[in-house]
C-alpha positions in Angstrom: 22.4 -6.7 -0.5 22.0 -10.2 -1.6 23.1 -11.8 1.3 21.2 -9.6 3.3 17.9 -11.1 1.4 18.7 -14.6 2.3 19.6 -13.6 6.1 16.6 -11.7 6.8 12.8 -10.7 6.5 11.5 -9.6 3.1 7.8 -7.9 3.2 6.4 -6.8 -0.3 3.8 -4.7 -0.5 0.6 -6.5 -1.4 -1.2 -5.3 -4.7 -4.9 -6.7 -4.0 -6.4 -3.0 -2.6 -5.3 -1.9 -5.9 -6.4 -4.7 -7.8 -10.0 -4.9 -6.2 -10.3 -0.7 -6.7 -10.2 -1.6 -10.3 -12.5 -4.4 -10.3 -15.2 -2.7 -8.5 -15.0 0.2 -10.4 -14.8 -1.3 -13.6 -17.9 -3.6 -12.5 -19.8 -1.2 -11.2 -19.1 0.9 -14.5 -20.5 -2.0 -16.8 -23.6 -2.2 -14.7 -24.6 1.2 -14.5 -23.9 1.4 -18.8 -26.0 -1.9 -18.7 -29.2 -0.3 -16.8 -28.9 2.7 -18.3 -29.0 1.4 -21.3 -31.9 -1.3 -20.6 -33.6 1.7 -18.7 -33.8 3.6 -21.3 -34.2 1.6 -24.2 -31.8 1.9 -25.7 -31.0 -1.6 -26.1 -31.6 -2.6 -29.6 -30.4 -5.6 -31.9 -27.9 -6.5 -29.6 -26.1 -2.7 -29.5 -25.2 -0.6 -27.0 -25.5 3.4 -27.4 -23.2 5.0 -24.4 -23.2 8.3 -23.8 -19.6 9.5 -23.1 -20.8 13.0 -21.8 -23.2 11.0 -19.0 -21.5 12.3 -16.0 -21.5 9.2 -14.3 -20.1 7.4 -16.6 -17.0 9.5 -17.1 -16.8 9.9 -13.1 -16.5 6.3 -13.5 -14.2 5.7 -16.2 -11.9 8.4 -14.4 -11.8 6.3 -11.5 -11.1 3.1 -13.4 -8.3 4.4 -15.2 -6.4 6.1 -12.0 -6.8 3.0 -10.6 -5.2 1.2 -13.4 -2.2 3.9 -13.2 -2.5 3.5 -9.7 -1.4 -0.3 -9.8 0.7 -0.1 -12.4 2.8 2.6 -10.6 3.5 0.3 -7.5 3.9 -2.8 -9.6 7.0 -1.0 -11.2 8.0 0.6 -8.0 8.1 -3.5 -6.6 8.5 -1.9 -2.8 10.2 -4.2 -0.4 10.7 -4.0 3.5 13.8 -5.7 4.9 14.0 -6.4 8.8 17.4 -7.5 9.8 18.9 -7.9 13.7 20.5 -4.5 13.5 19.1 -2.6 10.4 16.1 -1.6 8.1 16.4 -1.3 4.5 13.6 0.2 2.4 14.2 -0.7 -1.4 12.6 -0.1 -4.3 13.1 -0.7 -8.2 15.4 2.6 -8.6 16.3 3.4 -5.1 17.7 1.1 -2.0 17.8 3.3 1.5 19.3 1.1 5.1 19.7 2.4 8.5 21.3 0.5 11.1 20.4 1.0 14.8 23.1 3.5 15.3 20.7 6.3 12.7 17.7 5.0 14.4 16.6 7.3 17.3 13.3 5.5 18.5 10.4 2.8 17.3 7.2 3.4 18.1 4.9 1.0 17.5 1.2 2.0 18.1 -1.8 3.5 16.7 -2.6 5.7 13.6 -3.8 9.0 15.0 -5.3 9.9 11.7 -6.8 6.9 11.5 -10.8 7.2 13.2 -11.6 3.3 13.0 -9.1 1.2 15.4 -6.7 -0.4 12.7 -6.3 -4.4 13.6 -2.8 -3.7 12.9 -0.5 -1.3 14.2 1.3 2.0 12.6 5.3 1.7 13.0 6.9 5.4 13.2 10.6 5.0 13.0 12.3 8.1 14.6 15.6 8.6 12.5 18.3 10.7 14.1 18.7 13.9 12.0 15.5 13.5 10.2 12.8 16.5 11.3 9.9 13.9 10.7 9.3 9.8 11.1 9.2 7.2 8.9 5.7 5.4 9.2 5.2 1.6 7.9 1.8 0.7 7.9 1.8 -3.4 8.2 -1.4 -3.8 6.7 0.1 -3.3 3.1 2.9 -6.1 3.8 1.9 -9.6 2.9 3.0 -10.7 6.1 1.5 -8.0 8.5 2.3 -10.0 11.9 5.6 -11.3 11.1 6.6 -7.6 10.1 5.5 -6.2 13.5 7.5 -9.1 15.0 11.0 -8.2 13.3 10.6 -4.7 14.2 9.5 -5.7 17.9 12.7 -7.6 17.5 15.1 -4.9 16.0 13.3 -2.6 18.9 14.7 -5.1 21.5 18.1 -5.1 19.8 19.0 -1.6 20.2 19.5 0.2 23.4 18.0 3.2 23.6 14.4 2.7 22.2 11.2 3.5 23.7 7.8 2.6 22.9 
């Protein structure tokens, strides 16, 4: 596989959605603690009394902490997306999965049905031959969105039998 790094297109998986879910939550946390506590008066000498059975607060502090598990999860899972002429290999920190264009039935590369608001990027469904559903890559959570549509345009082009 190491030759295969230094031959072809490597896309991580950006962390910054994860790490801006816990900065907003954890912000917007300290602020409501703050007014609550200035609202109520409960500011005295430079002390703080939190209630821990406010329901807001523990909605927030819920949230916070997924979040945190959240991004700790895929910064151990490290996800990488390599694009080569004539394969696709999804790897991971415990698992490494290829298919060359032979496995690969189709590539569609178009729009997230699920999706209400028109994505700037497109949703890549790779149709793999005896495999009952796709494999969807979402570009958006590469770091290089626009080159990873590109290699897959170009691994589209490379094999035969590929529709859009």
């Amino acid at each position: 596989m190491s030759e295969r790094r230094h031959t072809t297109n490597a896309f991580h998986v950006q962390l910054d959605f994860y790490w801006q879910s816990v900065a907003v939550y954890a912000l917007t946390l300290i602020l409501y603690v703050v007014i609550r506590a200035l609202y109520f008066s409960q500011l005295q000498q430079g002390l703080v009394v939190v209630m821990l059975n406010d329901p807001v607060v523990v909605v927030l502090s819920l949230f916070v902490a997924l979040s945190v598990v959240a991004l700790i999860g895929e910064m151990i899972m490290d996800r990488v997306i390599i694009v080569g002429p004539d394969f696709i290999t999804f790897v991971n920190r415990f698992h490494e999965r290829t298919f060359t264009s032979d496995e690969i039935d189709r590539i569609i590369i178009g729009k997230d049905r699920r999706v209400r608001v028109r994505p700037t990027t497109p949703m890549i469904r790779l149709h793999i031959k005896d495999r009952r559903r796709p494999l969807r890559i979402r570009p958006a959570l590469s770091d290089r969105d626009e080159d990873l549509v590109t290699a897959v345009l170009a691994l589209r082009h490379n094999h035969a039998g590929l529709t859009s």
